[in-house]
C-alpha positions as CSV (number, residue, x, y, z in Angstrom):
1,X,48.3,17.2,103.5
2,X,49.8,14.7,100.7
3,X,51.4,16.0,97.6
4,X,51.4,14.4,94.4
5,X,55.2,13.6,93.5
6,X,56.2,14.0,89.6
7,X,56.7,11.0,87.8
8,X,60.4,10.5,87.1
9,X,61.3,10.1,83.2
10,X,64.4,7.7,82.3
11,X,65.6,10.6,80.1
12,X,66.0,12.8,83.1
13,X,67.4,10.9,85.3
14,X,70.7,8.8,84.4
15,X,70.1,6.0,86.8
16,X,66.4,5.0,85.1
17,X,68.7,5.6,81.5
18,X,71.1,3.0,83.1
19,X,68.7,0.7,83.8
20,X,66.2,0.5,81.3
21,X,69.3,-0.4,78.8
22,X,70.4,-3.3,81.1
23,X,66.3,-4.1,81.0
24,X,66.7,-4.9,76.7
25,X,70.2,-5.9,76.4
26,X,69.9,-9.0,74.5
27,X,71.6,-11.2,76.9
28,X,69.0,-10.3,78.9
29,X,66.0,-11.2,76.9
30,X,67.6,-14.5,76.7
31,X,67.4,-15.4,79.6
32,X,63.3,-14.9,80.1
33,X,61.9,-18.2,81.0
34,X,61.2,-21.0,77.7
35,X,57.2,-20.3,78.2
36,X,57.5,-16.6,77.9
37,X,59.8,-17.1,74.6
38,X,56.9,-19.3,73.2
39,X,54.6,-16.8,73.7
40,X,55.7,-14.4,72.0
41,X,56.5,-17.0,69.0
42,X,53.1,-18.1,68.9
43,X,51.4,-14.3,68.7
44,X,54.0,-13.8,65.5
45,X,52.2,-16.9,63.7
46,X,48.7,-15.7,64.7
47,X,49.8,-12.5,62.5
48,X,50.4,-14.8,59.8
49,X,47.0,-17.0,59.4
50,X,46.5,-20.4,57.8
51,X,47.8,-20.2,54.0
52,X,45.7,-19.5,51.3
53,X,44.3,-22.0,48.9
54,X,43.9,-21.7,45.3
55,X,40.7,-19.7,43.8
56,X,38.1,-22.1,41.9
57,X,37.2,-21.2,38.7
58,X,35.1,-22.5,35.7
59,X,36.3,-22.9,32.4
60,X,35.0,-23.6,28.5
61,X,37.3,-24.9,26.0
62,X,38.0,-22.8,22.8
63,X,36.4,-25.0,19.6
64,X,36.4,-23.2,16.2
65,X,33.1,-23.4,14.3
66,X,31.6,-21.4,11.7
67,X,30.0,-18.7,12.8
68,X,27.5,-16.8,10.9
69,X,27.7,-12.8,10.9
70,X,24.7,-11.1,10.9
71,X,23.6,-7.4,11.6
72,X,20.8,-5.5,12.6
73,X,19.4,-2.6,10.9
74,X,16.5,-0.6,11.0
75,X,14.3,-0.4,7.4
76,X,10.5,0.3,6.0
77,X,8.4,-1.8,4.4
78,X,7.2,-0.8,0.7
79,X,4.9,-2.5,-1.4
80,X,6.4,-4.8,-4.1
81,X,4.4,-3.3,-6.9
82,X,2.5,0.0,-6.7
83,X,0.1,1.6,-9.6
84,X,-1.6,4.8,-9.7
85,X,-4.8,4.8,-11.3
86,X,-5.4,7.6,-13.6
87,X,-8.2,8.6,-16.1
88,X,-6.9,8.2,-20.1
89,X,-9.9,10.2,-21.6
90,X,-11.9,12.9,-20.3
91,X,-15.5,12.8,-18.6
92,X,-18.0,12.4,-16.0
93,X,-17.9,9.4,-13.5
94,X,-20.7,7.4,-14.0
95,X,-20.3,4.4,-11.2
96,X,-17.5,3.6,-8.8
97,X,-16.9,-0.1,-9.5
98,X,-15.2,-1.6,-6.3
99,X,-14.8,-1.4,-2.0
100,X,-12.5,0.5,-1.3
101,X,-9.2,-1.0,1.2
102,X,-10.2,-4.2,-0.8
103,X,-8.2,-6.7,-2.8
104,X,-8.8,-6.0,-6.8
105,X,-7.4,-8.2,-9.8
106,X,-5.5,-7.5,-12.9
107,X,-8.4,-6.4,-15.4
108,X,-11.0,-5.7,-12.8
109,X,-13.5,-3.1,-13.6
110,X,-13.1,0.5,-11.3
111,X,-14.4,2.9,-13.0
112,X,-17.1,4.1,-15.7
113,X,-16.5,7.1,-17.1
114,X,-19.8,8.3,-19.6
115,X,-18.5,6.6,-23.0
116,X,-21.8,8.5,-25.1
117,X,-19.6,11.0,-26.5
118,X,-17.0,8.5,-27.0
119,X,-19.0,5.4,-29.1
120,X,-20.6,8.1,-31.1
121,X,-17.1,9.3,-32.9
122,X,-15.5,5.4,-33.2
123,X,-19.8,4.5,-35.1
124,X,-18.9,8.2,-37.4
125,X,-15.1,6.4,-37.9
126,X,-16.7,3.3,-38.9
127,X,-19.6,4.8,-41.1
128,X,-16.6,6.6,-42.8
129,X,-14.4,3.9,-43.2
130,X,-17.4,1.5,-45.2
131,X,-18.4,4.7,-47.4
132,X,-14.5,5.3,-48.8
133,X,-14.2,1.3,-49.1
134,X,-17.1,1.5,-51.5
135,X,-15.5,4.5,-53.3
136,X,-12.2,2.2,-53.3
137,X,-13.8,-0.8,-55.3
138,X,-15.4,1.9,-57.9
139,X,-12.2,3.2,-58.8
140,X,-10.4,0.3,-58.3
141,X,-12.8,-1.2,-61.7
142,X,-12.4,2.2,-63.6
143,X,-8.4,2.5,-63.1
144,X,-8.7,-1.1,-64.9
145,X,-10.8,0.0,-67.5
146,X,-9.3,2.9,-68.5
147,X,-5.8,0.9,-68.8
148,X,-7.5,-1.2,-71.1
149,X,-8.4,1.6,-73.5
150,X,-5.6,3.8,-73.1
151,X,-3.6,0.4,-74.3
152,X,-6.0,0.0,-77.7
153,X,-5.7,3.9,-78.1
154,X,-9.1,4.4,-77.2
155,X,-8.4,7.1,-74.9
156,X,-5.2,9.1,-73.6
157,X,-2.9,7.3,-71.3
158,X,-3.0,10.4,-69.1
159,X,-6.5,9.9,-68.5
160,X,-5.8,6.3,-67.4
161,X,-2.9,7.7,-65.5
162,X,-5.5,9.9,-63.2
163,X,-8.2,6.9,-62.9
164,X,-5.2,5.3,-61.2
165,X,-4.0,7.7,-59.5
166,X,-7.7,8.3,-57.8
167,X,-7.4,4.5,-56.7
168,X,-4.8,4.8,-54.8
169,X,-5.6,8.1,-53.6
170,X,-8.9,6.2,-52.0
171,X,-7.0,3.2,-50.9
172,X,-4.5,5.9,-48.8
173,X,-8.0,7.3,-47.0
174,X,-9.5,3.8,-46.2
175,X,-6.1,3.4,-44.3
176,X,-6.5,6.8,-42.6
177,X,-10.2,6.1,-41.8
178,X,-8.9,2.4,-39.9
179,X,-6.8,4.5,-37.9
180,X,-9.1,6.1,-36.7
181,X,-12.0,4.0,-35.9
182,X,-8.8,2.0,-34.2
183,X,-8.2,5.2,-31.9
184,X,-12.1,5.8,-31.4
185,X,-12.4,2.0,-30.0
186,X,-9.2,2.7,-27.7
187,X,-10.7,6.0,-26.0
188,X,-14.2,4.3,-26.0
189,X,-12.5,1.0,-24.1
190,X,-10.4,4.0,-22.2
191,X,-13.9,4.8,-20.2
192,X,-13.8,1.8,-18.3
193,X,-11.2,2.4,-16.3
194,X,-9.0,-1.5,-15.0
195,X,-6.9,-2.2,-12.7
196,X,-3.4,-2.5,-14.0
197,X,-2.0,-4.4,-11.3
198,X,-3.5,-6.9,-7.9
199,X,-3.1,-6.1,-4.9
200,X,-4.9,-3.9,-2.3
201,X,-6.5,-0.6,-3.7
202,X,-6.9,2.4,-1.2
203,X,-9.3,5.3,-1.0
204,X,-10.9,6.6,-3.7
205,X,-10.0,10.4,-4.7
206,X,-13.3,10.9,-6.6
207,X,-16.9,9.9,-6.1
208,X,-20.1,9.7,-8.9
209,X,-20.4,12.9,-11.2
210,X,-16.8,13.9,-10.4
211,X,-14.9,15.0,-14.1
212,X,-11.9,13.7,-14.4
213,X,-9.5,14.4,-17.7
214,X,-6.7,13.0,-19.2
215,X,-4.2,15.0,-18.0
216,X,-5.0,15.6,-14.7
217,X,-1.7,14.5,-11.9
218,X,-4.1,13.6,-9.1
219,X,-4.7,9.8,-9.1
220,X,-8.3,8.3,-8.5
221,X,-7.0,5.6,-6.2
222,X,-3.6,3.5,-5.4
223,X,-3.1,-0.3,-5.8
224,X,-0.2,-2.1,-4.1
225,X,0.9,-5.5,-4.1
226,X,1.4,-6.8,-0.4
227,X,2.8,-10.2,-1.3
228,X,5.6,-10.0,-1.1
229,X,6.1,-7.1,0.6
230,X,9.8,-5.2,0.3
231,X,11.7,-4.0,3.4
232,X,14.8,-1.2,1.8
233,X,17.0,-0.9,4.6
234,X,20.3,1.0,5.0
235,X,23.6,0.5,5.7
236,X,26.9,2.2,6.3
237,X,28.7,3.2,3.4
238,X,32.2,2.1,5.3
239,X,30.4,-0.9,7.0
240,X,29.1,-2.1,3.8
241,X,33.1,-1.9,2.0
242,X,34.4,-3.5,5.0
243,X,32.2,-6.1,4.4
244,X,33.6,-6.5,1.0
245,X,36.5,-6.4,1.8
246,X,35.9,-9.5,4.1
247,X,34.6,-11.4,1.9
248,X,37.3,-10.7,-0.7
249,X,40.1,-11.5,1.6
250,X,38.3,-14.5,2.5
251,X,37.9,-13.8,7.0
252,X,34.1,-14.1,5.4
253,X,32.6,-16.7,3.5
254,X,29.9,-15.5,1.5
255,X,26.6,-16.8,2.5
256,X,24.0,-17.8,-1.0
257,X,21.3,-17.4,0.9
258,X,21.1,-14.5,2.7
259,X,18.5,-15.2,5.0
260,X,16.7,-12.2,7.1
261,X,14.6,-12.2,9.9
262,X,12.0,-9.1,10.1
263,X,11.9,-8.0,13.5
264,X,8.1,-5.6,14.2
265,X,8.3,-2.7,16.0
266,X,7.2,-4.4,19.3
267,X,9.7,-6.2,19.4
268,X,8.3,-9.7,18.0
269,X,9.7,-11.5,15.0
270,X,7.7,-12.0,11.6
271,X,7.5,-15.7,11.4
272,X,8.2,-15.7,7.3
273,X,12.2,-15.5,6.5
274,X,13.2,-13.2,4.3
275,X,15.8,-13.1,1.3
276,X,18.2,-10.5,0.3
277,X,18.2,-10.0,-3.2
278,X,19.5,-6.2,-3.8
279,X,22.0,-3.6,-2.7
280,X,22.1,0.0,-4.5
281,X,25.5,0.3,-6.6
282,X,24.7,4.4,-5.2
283,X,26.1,5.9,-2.1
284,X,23.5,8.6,-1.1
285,X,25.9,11.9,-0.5
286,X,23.8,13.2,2.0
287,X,23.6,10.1,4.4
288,X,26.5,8.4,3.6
289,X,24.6,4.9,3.1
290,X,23.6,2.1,0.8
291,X,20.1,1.0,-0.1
292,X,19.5,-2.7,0.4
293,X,16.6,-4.6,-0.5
294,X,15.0,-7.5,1.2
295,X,11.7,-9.4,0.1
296,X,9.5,-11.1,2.6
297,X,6.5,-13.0,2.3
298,X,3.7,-12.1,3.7
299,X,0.7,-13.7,2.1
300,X,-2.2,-12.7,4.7
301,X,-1.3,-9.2,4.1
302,X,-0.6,-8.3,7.7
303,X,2.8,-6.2,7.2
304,X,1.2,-2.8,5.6
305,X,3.6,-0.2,3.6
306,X,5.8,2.1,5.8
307,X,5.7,0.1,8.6
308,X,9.5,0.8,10.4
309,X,10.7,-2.3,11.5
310,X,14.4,-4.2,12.1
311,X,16.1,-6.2,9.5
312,X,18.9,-9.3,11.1
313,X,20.5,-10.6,8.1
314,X,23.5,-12.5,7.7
315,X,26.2,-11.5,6.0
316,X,28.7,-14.2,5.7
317,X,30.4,-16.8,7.9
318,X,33.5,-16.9,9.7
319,X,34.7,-20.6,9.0
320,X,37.2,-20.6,12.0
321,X,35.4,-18.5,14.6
322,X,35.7,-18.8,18.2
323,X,32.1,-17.7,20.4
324,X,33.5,-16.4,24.0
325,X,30.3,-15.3,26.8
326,X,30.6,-11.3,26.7
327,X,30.9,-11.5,30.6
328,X,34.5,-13.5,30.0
329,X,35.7,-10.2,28.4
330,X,37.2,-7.3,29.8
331,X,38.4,-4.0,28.1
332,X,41.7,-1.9,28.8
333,X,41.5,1.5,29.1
334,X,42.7,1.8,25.5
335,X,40.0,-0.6,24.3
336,X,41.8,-4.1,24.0
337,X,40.0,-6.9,25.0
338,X,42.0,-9.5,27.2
339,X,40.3,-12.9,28.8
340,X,42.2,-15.2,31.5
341,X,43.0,-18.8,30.1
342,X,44.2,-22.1,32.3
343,X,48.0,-22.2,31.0
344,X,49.5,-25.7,31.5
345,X,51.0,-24.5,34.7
346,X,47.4,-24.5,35.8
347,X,47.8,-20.7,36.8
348,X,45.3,-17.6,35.3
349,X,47.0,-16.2,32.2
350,X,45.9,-13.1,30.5
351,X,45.8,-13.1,27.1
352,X,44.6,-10.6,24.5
353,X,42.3,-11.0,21.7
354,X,40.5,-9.6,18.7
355,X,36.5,-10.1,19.7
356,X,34.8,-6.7,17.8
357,X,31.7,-8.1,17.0
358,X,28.7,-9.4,19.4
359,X,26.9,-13.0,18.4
360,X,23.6,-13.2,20.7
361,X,25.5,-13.2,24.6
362,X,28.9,-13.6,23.2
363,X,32.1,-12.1,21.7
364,X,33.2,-13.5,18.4
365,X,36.8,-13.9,19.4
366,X,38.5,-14.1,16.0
367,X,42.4,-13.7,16.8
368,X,44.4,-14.4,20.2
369,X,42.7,-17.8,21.0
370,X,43.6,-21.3,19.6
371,X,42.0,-24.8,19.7
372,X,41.9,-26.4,23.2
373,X,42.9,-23.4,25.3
374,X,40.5,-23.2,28.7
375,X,38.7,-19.5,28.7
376,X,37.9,-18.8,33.0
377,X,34.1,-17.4,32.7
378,X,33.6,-18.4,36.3
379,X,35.2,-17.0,39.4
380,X,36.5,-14.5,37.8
381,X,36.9,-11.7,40.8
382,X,39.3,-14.1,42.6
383,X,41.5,-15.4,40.1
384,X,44.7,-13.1,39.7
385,X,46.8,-12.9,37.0
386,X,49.9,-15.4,37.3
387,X,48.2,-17.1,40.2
388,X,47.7,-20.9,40.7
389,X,43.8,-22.1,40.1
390,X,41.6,-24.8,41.0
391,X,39.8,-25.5,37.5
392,X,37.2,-27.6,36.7
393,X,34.6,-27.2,33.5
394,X,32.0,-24.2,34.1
395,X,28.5,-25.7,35.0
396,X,30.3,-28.6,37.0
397,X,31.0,-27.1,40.3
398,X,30.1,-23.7,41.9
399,X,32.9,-21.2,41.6
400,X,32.3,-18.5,44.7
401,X,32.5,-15.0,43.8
402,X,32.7,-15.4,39.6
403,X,30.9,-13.9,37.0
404,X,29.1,-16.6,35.0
């Protein structure tokens, strides 16, 4: 019957200790054979692998230009000019005059309110007035006369004082009477009610044999004037003084025209420009904003009032601004934005910049970048920091692994 023998360990046994030294002395490893040695030299290159080659990347070269600033902001559309119709006199509605939801002129003819009542009191005005004319001339001839006798004593001068007086006294009720045949043609012209302004007229709040009086705070109808039509949009309080203050300090040049592009709510652009031509001097203290006002054609009346839609307006022009793609920029952890540049060293270079406000697909970069400097927007994941690069113009050449 075999038994298995324990394996002997070196540390047990001083003789293996003994000999396992003389096994790694160095005198002994050199004298292995010249093809072992090499072996082991060549598996220490293998660790090593063939060097690395510098990372492609594309580049755009920094050109100032002026760049326009504009913004986006939300508004609603009001009519330019709106009138409410309202009755001056009191009566019945005798005949609706127009369609409603239809366009109406200056002057046009909406409403006839029973005017009987109303001619009869300006004819009594006028029969009135031609009865104390008549009076007028009568005393008018005796104040004359009776001047003439009081002068050759044929009568008292206080008698020709009174025929005067009387005159005038008539003359003073002729002038009364005109007034009011004037007002009696006003309230009679006042039952045909016109429309004050053009534009589109809405719904009618009363029909035939409705009465309607003068003092009455419901309107019979609305009329607004679509073209042009006005968007009021607001903006920031603080954005809107940083803005001055930009264009005081002169970063912003102040752009005359102010043009605006109306943007619908689905999403599609009104094909009319638009022109700013107010701002509020009021802050309003519970929204903390200012009121501007744009005006935009719109001469086939499609835009309707209150209509919320989107307002991109310029607001001035950076003369010296620098356009960067957004995908080029990167953000620290405290919010500063840094790019990589070529250097002349032809390695990747951070370098920090001021780019706060978006243009379209790019960063305004307005500090931290001069003329002729070569912003990396391509292959960005393999170039490092400090590194050498293999740089050619973005668009020209693939770059593997980059962000375009």
């Amino acid at each position: 019957m075999l038994h298995s023998l324990p394996v002997a360990s070196p540390l047990r046994f001083p003789v293996l200790r003994r000999a396992a030294r003389r096994a790694f002395h160095p005198l002994a490893l050199a004298a292995l054979p010249l093809g072992a040695t090499l072996m082991l030299g060549a598996c220490g290159k293998g660790q090593d692998g063939p060097p690395q080659q510098d990372a492609a990347v594309g580049y755009i070269v920094a050109t100032p230009t002026a760049v326009p600033v504009s913004t986006e902001l939300s508004g609603r559309t009001v009519a330019s000019q709106i009138a409410e119709v309202r009755p001056q006199v009191t009566g019945i509605i005798m005949e609706r005059l127009f369609t409603e939801g239809s366009m109406v002129r200056a002057g046009q003819p909406l409403y006839q309110i029973d005017s009987r009542s109303y001619a009869a009191t300006a004819s009594q005005a006028a029969g009135n007035l031609a009865a104390t004319r008549a009076t007028v001339e009568s005393l008018r001839l005796k104040a004359e006369r009776y001047k003439v006798l009081a002068d050759q004593g044929g009568i008292s001068r206080q008698d020709a004082a009174d025929a005067l007086a009387s005159y005038n006294q008539a003359r003073g009720q002729v002038m009364a009477y005109e007034g009011a045949l004037q007002a009696a043609k006003v309230n009679l012209g006042f039952t045909r009610i016109l429309a004050p302004i053009s534009g589109r007229i809405g719904v009618s709040s009363v029909t035939k044999g409705a009465l309607v009086t003068s003092s009455q705070t419901d309107a019979l109808a609305k009329i607004q004037k679509l073209d042009p039509m006005w968007v009021n949009i607001q903006q920031s309080s603080n954005d809107y003084m940083a803005l001055r203050r930009a264009l005081q300090s002169g970063k912003l040049a102040p752009d005359g025209s102010a043009p605006v592009k109306v943007i619908l709510a689905d999403g599609t652009e009104w094909p009319v420009e638009g022109r700013l031509n107010f701002a509020d001097v009021d802050v309003n203290s519970e929204t903390g904003t200012v009121i501007l006002r744009v005006t935009v054609p719109n001469p086939k009346g499609d835009l309707l009032p209150g209509l919320f839609v989107k307002a991109r307006l310029v607001q001035g022009i950076v003369p010296n601004g620098i356009l960067v793609p957004q995908g080029a920029v990167s953000r620290t952890p405290r919010g500063t934005a840094t790019l990589l540049v070529v250097n002349a060293k032809g390695e990747a270079e951070t370098r920090d910049v001021t780019a706060e406000t978006p243009v379209g697909s790019n960063w305004l970069v307005t500090n931290g970048l001069k003329a002729g400097d070569k912003v990396i927007t391509e292959g960005l994941i393999k170039a490092k920091p400090g590194a050498k690069v293999k740089a050619s113009p973005a668009g020209s050449a693939p770059a593997s692994g980059g962000a375009k």
